[in-house]
C-alpha positions in Angstrom: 0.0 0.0 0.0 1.3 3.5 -0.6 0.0 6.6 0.7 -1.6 9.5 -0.9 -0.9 12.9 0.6 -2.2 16.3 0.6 -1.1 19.3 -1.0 2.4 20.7 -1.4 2.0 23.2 1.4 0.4 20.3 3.6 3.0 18.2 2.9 4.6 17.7 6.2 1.4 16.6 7.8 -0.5 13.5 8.5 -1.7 11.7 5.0 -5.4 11.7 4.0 -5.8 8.4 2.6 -4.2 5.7 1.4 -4.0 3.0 -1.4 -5.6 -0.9 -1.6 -4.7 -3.4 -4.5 -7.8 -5.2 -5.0 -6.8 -9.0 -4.5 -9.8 -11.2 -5.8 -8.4 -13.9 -5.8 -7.3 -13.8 -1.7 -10.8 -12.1 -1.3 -13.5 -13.8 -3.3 -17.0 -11.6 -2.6 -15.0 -8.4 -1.6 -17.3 -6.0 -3.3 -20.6 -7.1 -1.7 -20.6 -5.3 1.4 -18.7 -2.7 -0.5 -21.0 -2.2 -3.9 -23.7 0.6 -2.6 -20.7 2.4 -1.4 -18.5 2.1 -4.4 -21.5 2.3 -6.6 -22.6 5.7 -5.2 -19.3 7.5 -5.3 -19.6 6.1 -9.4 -22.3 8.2 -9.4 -21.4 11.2 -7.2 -18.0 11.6 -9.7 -19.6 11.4 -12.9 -23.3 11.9 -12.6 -25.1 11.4 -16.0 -22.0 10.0 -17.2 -21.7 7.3 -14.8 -20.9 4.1 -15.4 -24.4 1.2 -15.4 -23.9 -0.8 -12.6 -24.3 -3.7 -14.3 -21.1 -3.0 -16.2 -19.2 -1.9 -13.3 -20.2 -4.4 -11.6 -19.1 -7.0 -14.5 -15.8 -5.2 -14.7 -14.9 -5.2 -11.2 -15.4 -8.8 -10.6 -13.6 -9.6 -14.0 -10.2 -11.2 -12.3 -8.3 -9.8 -15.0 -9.3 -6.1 -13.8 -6.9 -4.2 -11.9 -8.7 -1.9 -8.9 -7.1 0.2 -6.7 -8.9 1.9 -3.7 -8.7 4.9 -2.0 -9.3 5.0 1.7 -9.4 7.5 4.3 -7.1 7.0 7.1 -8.9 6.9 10.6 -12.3 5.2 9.1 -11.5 3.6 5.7 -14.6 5.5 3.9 -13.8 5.0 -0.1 -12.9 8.6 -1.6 -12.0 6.7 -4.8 -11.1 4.1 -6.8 -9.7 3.6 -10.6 -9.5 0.3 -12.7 -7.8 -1.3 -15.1 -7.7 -3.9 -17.9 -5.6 -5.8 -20.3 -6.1 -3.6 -23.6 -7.3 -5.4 -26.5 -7.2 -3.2 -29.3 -3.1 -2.9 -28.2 -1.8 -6.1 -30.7 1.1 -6.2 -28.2 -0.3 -8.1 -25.6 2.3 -5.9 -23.1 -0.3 -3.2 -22.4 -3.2 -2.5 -20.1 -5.7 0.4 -20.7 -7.3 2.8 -17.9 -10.6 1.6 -17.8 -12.3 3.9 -15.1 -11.2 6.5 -12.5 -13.7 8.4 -9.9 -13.1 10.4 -6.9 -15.6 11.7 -4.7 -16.5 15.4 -5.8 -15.7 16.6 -2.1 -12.4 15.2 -2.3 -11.1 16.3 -6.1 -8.8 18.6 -6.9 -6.8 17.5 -4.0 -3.9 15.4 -5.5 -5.7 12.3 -5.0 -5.6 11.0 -8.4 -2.2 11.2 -8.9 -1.6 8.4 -6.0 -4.3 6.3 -7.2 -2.6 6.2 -10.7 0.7 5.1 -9.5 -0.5 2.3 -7.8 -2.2 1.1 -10.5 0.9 1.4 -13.1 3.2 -0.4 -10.0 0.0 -3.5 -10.3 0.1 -3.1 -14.1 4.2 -3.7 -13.8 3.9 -6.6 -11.3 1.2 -8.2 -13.8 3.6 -7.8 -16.7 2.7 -4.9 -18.5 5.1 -2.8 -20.0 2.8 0.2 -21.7 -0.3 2.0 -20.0 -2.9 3.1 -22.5 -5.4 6.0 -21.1 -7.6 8.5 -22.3 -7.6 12.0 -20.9 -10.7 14.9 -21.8 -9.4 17.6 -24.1 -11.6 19.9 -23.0 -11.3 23.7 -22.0 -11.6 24.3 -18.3 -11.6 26.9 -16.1 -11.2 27.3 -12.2 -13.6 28.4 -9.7 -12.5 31.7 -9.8 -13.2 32.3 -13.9 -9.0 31.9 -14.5 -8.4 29.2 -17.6 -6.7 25.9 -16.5 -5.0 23.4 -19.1 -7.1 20.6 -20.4 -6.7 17.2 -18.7 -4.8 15.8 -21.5 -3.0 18.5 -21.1 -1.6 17.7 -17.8 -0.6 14.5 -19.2 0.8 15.4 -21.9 3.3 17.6 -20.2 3.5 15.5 -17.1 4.6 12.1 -19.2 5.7 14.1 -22.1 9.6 15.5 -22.8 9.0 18.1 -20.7 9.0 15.9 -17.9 8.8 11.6 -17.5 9.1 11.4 -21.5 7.1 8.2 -21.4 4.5 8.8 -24.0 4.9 6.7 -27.0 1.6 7.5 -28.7 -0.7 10.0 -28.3 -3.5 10.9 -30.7 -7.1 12.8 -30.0 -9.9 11.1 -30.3 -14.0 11.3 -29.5 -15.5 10.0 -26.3 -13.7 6.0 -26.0 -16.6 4.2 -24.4 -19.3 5.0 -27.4 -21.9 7.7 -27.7 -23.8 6.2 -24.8 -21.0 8.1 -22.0 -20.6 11.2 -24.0 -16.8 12.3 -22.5 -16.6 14.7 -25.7 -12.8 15.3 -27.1 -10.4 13.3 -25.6 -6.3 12.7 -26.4 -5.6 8.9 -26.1 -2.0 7.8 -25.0 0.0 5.4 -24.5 2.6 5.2 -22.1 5.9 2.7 -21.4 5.9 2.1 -18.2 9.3 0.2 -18.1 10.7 3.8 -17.6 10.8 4.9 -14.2 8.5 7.6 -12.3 9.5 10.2 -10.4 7.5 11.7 -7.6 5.4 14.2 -9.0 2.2 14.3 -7.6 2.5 17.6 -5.9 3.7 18.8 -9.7 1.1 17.1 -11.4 -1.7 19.9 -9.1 0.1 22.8 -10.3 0.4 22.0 -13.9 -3.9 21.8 -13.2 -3.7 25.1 -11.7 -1.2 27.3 -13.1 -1.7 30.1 -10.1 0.5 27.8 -8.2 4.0 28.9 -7.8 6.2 25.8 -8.2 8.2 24.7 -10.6 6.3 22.0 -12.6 7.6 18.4 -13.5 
């Protein structure tokens, strides 16, 4: 388990929450105490755009799906959770594709995806996987206060880019990747070898989403 922290200027105290590799096969039945909760948080994060729970349900209990939970310290209420699968439209048979991420609204934009995403790609490595596919909106945003912030994709693609991990080895935009049904609008797609090591970043990765911040991004 690895522990995801708060922000920058928080940094030296306690940690919020912390990660949990879904084992399946040590824990057969784990997410039936555990649905309503993980099924409303679906919900809370995306809203219209949420995930059936049929097919969450179906991808969760897949063995081949890698989940990763996030849990608050002190009374291990889920604040998120993100998902992965082997990717079948890679030919390579080396790569596994970010399926599904959701944090609670009351809890984003507090560094708490960043976390989550590393211990996935560590899960995808320890699996076998060498690239990590994903898909990231490419969509204008803009912060609570009216001030432009970088698209997701973005983020990524200066975060894993040459600027700073220079990972990416594809990355192309494309329209909403789970069908008109969830309409995402623009995304970029990437792919990403994660055979190249990580540095950590996460406090980074918050102020390449908000440029008001001050430090030096990755």
């Amino acid at each position: 388990m690895t522990e995801a922290h708060r922000s920058h200027d928080q940094a030296e105290r306690q940690p919020i929450a912390r990660t949990e590799i879904v084992d399946l096969a040590a824990k057969p039945g784990f997410y039936k105490k555990l649905w309503k909760e993980i099924y409303d948080l679906e919900r809370d994060a995306n809203g219209d755009n949420a995930f059936d729970a049929g097919y969450l349900w179906k991808l969760m209990n897949n063995p081949e799906t890698m989940t990763v939970l996030l849990r608050r310290i002190g009374d291990d209420k889920i604040l998120g959770y993100t998902c992965g699968i082997p990717d079948e439209d890679e030919k390579d048979g080396k790569s596994a594709y970010i399926d599904s991420t959701a944090i609670l609204k009351d809890f984003q934009g507090k560094g708490l995806v960043a976390p989550l995403i590393d211990a996935l790609e560590d899960e995808m490595k320890r699996r076998g996987f060498e690239y990590m596919t994903r898909d990231s909106m490419n969509q204008a945003r803009t912060g609570a206060d009216g001030r432009p912030l970088p698209t997701y994709a973005d983020v990524i693609s200066k975060l894993e880019g040459h600027q700073g991990r220079d990972r990416i080895v594809e990355s192309q935009d494309v329209e909403s990747p789970h069908g008109p049904e969830f309409d995402y609008g623009a995304q970029r797609h990437f792919k990403i070898d994660i055979r190249k090591g990580r540095h950590d970043t996460g406090a980074s990765v918050r102020n390449l989403m908000d440029p008001s911040k001050t430090e030096n991004p990755a």
